[in-house]
C-alpha positions as CSV (number, residue, x, y, z in Angstrom):
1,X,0.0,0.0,0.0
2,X,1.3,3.3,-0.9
3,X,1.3,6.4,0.9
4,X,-1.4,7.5,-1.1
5,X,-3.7,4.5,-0.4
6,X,-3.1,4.8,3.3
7,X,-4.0,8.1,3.1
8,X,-6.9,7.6,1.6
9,X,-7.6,4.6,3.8
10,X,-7.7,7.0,6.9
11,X,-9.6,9.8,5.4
12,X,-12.6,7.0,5.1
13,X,-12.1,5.5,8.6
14,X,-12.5,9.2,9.8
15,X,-15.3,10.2,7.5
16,X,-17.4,7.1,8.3
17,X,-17.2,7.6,12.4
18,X,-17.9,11.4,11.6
19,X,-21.6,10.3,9.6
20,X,-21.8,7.4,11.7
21,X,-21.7,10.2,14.7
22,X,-24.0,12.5,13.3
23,X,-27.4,10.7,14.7
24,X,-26.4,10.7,18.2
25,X,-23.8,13.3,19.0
26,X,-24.1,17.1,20.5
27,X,-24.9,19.5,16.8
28,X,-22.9,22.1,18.1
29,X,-19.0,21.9,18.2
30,X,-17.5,21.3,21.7
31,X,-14.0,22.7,21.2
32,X,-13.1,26.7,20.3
33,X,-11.1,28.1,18.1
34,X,-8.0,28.2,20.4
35,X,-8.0,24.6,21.4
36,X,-8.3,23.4,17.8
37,X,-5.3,25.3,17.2
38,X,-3.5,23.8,20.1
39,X,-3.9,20.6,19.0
40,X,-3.1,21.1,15.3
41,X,-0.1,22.8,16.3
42,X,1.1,26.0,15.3
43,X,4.7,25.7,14.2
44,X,5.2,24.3,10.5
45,X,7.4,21.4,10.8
46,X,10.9,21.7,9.0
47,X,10.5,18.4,7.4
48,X,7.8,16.3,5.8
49,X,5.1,13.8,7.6
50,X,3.8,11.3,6.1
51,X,0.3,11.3,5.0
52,X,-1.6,9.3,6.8
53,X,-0.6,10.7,10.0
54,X,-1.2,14.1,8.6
55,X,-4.8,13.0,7.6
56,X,-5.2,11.5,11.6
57,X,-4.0,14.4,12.6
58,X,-6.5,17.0,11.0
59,X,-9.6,14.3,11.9
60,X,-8.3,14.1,15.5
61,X,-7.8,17.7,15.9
62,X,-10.7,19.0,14.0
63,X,-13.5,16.4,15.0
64,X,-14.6,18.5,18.9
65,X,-14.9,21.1,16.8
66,X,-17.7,20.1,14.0
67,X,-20.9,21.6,14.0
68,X,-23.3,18.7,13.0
69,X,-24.6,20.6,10.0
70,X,-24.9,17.3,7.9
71,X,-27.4,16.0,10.6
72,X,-31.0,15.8,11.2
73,X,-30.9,18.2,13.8
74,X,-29.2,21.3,12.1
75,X,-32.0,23.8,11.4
76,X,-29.9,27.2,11.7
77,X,-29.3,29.5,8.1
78,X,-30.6,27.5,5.7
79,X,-28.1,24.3,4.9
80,X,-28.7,20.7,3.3
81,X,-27.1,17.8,4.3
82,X,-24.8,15.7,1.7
83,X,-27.5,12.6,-0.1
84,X,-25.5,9.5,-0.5
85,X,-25.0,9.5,-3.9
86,X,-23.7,12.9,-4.1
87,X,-21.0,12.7,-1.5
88,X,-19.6,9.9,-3.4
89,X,-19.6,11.7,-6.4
90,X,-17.6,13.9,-4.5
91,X,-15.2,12.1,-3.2
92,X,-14.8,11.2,-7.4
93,X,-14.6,14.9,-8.2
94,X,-11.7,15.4,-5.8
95,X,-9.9,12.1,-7.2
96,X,-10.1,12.8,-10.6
97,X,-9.1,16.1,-10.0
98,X,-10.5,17.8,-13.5
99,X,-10.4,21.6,-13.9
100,X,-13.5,21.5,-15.7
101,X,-12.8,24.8,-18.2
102,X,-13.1,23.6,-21.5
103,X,-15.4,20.9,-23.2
104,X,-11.8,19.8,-24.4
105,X,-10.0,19.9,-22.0
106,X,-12.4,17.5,-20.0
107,X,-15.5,15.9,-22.1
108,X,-16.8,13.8,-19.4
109,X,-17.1,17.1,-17.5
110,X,-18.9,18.9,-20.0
111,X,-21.4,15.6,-20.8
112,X,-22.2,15.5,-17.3
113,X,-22.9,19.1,-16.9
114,X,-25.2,19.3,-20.1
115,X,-27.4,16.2,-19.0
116,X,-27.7,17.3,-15.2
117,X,-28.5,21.1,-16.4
118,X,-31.1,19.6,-18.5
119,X,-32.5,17.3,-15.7
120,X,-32.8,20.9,-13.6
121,X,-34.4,22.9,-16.2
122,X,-37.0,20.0,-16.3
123,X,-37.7,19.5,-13.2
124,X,-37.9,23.1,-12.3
125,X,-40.5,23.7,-14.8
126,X,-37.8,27.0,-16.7
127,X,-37.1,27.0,-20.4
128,X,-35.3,24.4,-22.0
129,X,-33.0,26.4,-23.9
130,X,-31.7,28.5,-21.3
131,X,-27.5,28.3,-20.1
132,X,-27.1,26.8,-16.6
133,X,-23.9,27.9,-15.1
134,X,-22.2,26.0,-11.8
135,X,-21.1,28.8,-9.4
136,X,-20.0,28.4,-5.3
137,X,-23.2,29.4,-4.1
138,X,-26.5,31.3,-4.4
139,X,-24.4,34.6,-4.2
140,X,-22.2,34.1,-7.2
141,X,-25.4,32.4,-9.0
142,X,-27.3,35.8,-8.0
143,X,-24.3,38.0,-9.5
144,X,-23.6,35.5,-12.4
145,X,-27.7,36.3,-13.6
146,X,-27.4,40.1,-12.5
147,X,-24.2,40.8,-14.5
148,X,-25.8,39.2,-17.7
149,X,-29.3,41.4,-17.0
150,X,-27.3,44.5,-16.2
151,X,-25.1,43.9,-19.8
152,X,-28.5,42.9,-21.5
153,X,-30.3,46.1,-20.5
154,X,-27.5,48.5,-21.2
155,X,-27.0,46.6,-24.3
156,X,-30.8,47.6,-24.9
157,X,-30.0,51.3,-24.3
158,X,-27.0,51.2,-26.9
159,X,-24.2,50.8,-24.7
160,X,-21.7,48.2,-24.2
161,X,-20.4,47.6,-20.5
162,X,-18.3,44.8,-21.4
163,X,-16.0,47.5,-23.5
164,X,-16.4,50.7,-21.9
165,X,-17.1,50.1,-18.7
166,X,-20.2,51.4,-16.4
167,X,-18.7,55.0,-16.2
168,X,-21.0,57.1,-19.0
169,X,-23.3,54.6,-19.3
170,X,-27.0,55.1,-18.9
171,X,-28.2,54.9,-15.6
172,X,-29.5,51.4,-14.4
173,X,-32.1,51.1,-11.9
174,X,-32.4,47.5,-10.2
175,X,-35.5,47.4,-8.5
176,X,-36.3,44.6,-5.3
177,X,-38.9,43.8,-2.4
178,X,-37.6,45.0,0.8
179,X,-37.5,42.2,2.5
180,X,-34.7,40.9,-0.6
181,X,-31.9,38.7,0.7
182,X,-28.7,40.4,1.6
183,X,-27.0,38.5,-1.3
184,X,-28.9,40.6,-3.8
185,X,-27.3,43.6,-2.1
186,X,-24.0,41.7,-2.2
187,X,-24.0,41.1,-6.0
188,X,-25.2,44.3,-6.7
189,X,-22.3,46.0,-5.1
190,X,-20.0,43.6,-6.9
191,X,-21.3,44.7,-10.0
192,X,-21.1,48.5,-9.3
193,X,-24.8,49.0,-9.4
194,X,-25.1,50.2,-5.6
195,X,-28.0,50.0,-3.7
196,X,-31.6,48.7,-5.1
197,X,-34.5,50.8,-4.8
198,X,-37.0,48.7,-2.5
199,X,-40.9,48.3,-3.2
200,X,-43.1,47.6,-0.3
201,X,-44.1,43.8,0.5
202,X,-46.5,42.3,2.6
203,X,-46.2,41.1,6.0
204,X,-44.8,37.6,5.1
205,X,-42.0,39.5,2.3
206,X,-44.3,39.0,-0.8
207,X,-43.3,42.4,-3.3
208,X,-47.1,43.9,-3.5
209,X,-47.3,44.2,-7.8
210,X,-48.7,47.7,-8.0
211,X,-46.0,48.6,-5.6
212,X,-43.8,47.5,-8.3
213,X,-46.0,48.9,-11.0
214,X,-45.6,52.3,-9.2
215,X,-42.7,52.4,-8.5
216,X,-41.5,51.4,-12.2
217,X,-44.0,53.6,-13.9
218,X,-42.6,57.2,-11.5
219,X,-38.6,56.0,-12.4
220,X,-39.5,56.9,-15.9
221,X,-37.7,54.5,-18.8
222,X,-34.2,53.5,-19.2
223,X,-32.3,50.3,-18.3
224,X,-34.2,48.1,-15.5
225,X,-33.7,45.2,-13.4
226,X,-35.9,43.7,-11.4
227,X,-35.5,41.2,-8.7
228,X,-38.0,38.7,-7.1
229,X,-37.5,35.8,-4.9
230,X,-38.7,32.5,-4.6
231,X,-38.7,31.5,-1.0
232,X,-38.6,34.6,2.0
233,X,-35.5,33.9,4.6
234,X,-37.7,34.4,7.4
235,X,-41.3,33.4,6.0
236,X,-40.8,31.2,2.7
237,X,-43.4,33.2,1.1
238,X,-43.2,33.7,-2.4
239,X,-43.5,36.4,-4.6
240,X,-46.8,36.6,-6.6
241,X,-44.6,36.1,-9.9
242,X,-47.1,36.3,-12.7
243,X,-48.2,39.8,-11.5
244,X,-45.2,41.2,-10.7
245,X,-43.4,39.9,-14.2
246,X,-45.8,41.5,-16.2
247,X,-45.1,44.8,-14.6
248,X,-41.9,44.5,-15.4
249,X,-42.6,43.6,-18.5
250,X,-44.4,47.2,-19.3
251,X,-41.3,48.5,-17.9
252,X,-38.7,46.6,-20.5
253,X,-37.1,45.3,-17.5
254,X,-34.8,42.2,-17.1
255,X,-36.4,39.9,-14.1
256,X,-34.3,37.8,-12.2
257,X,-36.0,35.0,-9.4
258,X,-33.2,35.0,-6.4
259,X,-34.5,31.3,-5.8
260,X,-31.6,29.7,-3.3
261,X,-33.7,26.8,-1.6
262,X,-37.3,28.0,-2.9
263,X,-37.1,27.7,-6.4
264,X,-37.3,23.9,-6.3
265,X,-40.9,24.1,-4.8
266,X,-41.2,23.6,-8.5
267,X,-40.2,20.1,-8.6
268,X,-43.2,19.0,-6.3
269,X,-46.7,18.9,-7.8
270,X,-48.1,19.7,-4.4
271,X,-45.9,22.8,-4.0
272,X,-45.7,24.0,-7.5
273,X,-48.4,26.4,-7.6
274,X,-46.1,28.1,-5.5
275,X,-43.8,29.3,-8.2
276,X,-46.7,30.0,-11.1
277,X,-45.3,32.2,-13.8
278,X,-41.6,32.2,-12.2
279,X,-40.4,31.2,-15.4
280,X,-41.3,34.0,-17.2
281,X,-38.2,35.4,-15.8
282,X,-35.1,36.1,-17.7
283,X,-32.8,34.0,-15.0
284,X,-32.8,32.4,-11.8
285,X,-30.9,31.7,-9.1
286,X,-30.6,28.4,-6.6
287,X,-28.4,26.8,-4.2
288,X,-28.3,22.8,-5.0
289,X,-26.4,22.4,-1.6
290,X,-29.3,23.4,-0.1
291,X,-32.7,21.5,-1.1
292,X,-31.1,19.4,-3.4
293,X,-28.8,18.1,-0.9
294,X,-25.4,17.6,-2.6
295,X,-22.1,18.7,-0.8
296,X,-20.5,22.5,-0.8
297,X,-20.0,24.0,-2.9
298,X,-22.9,23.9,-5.9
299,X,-25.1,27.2,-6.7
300,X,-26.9,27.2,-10.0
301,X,-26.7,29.9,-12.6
302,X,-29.8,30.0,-15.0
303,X,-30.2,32.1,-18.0
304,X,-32.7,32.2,-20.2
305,X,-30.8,33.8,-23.6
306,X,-27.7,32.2,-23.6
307,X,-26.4,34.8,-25.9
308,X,-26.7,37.0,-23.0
309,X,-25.1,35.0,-20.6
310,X,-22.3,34.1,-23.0
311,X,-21.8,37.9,-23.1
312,X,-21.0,38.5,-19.9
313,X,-19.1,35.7,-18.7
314,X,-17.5,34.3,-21.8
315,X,-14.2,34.9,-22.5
316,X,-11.1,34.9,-25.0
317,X,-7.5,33.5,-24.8
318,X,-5.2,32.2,-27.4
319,X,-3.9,29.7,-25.5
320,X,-7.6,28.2,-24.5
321,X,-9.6,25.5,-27.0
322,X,-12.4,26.7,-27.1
323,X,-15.8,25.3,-28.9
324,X,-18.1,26.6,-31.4
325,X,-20.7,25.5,-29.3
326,X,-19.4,26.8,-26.1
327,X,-17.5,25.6,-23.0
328,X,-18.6,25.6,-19.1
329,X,-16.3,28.9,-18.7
330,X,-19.0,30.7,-20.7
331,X,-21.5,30.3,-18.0
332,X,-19.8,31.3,-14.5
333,X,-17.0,33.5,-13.7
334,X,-14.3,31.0,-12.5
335,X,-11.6,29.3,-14.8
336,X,-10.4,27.1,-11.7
337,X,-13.5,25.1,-10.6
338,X,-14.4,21.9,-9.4
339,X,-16.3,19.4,-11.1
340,X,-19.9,20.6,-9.5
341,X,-21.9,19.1,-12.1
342,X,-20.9,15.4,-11.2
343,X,-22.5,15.7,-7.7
344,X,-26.0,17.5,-9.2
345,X,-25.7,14.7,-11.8
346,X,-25.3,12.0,-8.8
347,X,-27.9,13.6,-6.7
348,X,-31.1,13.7,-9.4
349,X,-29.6,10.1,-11.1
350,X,-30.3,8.5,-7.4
351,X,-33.3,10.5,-6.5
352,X,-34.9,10.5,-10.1
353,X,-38.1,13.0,-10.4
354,X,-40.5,11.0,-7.7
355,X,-37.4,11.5,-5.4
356,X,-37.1,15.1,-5.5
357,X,-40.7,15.9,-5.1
358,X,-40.5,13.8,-2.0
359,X,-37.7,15.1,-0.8
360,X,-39.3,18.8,-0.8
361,X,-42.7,17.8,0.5
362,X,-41.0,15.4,3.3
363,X,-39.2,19.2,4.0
364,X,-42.2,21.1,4.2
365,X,-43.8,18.4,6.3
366,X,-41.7,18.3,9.1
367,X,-41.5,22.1,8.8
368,X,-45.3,22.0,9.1
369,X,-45.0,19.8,12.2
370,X,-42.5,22.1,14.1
371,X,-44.7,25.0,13.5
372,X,-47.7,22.9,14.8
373,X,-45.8,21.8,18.0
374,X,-44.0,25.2,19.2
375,X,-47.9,26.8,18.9
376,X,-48.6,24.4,21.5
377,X,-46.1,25.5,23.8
378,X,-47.2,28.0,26.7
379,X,-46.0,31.3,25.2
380,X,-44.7,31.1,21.7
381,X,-46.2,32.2,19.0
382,X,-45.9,31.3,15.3
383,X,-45.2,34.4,13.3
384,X,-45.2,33.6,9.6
385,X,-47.7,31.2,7.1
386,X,-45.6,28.1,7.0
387,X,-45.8,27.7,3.3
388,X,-42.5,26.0,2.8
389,X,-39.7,24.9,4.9
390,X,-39.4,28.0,7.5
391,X,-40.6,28.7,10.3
392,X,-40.5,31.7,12.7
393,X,-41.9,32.2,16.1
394,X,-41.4,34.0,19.3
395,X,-41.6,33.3,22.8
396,X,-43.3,36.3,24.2
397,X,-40.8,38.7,24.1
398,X,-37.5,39.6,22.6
399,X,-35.6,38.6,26.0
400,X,-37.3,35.6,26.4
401,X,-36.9,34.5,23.2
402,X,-33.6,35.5,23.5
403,X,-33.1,33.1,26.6
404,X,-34.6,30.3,24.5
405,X,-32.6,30.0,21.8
406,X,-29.3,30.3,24.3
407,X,-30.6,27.4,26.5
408,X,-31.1,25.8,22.8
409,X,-27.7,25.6,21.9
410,X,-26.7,24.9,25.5
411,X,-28.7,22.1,25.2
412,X,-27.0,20.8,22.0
413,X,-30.1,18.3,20.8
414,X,-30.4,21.0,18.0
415,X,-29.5,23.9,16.4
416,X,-32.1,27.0,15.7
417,X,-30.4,29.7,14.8
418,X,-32.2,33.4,15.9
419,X,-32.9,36.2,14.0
420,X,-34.9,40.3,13.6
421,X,-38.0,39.4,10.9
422,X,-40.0,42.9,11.4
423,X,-38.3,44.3,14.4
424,X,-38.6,41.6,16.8
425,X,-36.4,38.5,17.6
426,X,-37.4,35.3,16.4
427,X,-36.2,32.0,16.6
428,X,-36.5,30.8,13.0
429,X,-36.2,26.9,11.7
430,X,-35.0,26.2,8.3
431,X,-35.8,22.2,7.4
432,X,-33.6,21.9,4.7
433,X,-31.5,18.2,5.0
434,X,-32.8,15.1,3.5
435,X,-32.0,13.0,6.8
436,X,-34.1,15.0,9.1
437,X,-36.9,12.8,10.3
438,X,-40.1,12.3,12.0
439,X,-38.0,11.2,15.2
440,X,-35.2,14.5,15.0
441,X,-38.3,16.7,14.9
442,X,-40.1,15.3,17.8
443,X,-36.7,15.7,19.6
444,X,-36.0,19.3,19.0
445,X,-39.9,20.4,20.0
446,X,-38.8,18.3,23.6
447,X,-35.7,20.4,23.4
448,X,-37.6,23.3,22.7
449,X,-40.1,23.3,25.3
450,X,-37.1,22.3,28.0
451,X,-35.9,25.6,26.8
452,X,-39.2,27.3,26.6
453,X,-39.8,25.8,30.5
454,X,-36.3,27.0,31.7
455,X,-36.6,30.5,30.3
């Protein structure tokens, strides 16, 4: 056995007690960030160390201070677990090492990428035709879409961005629902377009149409984005698409659908209806590491007019082979990337379409049984319409809430992550990983109402 093997060997030894683990142990880590250090050591050796023992090492060291996020039990932000078939596939992606560029530089990257981008336009109900890019996360998906509106529409107005730059140009409004997700406001600042102008939505985050049709109609014409989401942070709620598209739509506006674990409501025929008329969008954004349930990192780039996508992310180099028909680099901004595809591929192959749609309604379920079970407990209070997979409630006040979700994560059954939804603290679930089940949730509401009791 080579050093390479062993190595290997001992990465799997340490990865199977870590799942194995996951069912039973504390979700938040034990150790801080000083003792981890201590025990990895701080001083670079001056000579080498052989593999394996570098691998036990790292697993040894690192292990106290996991968070379970993989687990049944995690419920803070909003973050999937790995499904079995797509941590595999990783573990493939990292062995066969493949900068996946160029459809010539690695075929069986590119083949994988157009079937599983395929699969995803189908199941999410969006336009065949349209580009679907592999980016780190819903952030990168969200600027990916943005920078080919913002090019599109200045393009409209008869000026190039890609050659001259933003500095001249036309003025671009991007327009959102203020309660957007702070990635939108991320992207945008990437892109050099500032702030958005917010529109009034509902109490659950819904942007209110004639809002949007106001607000559109008094900002006069010129080159227009708007923004809509599939799935609030706090509430799930989705925006009323149809209506608000076609406003934009008497506004010449790109629309773009900031969809990180909402937009695959459209794979479920009992959740559809939730995303009716989404994909009359020009692009869309989604996280597959999070309801999809394959390993970080894997957001989802979608464009409607390739052409436009092409545009802004495609580039030239002499030294490159690149095809007439395109290549991977002309979806997402990264040359250097890992092999994302193979694990979305993995992921639908072993779930196949019934799969999906039960993995989002098994999702909402539980998320419908936590909201059911915390309105039972003296004091707390459901906040939002549990139309998807979050849930937000409060426990009388903001101290007392505050003192609940501390003796939470002291308890360590769970983690529920806090947050502000319309001024007041909340403790807010997000059921988002395919292990979670009907025993995890039951649980979490005892751990919950020991909380609730000793607050």
């Amino acid at each position: 056995m080579d050093a390479r093997e062993r190595a290997l060997r001992q990465a799997y030894g340490h990865a199977v007690h870590w799942l194995e683990s996951l069912s039973d142990r504390r979700v938040p880590a034990r150790a801080s960030v000083e003792e981890i250090v201590r025990a990895l050591g701080v001083e670079l050796p001056d000579g080498p160390s052989e593999p394996a023992d570098v691998v036990d090492l790292l697993a040894t060291a690192c292990e106290p201070g996991l968070t379970a996020f993989p687990g049944g039990r995690f419920y803070g932000f909003v973050i999937g677990g790995t499904e079995p078939a797509a941590l595999a596939a990783d573990w493939l992606v990292s062995a066969w090492d493949q900068n996946c560029v160029l459809r010539a530089a690695s075929p069986a990257y590119a083949a994988v990428e157009e079937v599983a981008g395929a699969w995803l336009l189908d199941l999410l109900g969006l336009p065949g035709d349209s580009a679907v890019g592999f980016t780190t996360g819903a952030t990168m998906a969200n600027f990916t879409c943005l920078a080919a509106g913002r090019d599109a529409v200045l393009r409209r107005a008869g000026w190039n961005v890609a050659r001259d730059g933003l500095a001249g140009g036309p003025p671009l409004r991007v327009v959102a629902g203020q309660d957007r997700h702070m990635s939108i406001d991320l992207a945008l600042r990437y892109l050099g377009l500032g702030e958005p102008e917010l529109v009034k939505a509902d109490g659950q985050g819904r942007i209110e149409p004639e809002a949007l049709r106001h607000a559109l109609a008094a900002g006069g014409p010129g080159p227009t984005i708007v923004v809509l989401q599939a799935g609030d942070i706090h509430s799930g709620a989705f925006d009323p698409f149809a209506e608000a598209i076609r406003a934009a739509r008497e506004a010449d506006a790109w629309v773009h659908v900031d969809g990180a674990f909402g937009l695959w409501a459209a794979a479920s025929p009992a959740y559809a209806h939730l995303t009716a008329g989404c994909a009359g969008a020009d692009s869309w954004a989604t996280d597959a590491h999070k309801t999809l349930n394959v390993p970080y990192d894997c957001g989802l780039a979608i464009v409607r007019d390739r052409s436009a996508g092409r545009a802004a992310m495609g580039l030239h180099g002499d030294y490159l082979i690149l095809h007439e028909h395109g290549d991977p680099s002309d979806k997402v901004p990264e040359l250097s990337r890992r092999g994302r595809a193979f694990t979305v591929w993995a992921a639908l192959r072993s779930l196949g379409r019934s799969g999906v749609a039960d993995l989002v309604e098994r999702l909402c379920r539980h998320a419908s049984a936590f909201a059911a079970g915390i309105a039972g407990i003296d004091g707390a209070t459901v906040l939002n319409d549990v139309v998807f997979t979050q849930v937000c409630a409060e426990f009388g006040d903001d101290a007392r809430t505050e003192r609940v979700l501390a003796a939470l994560l002291d308890d360590g059954t769970a983690w529920i992550s806090g947050s502000t939804w319309h001024g007041r603290r909340v403790m807010r679930i997000s059921v988002s990983n395919w292990s979670t089940t009907d025993e995890d949730v039951t649980r979490t509401l005892d751990a919950v109402r020991r909380a609730s009791g000793g607050a």
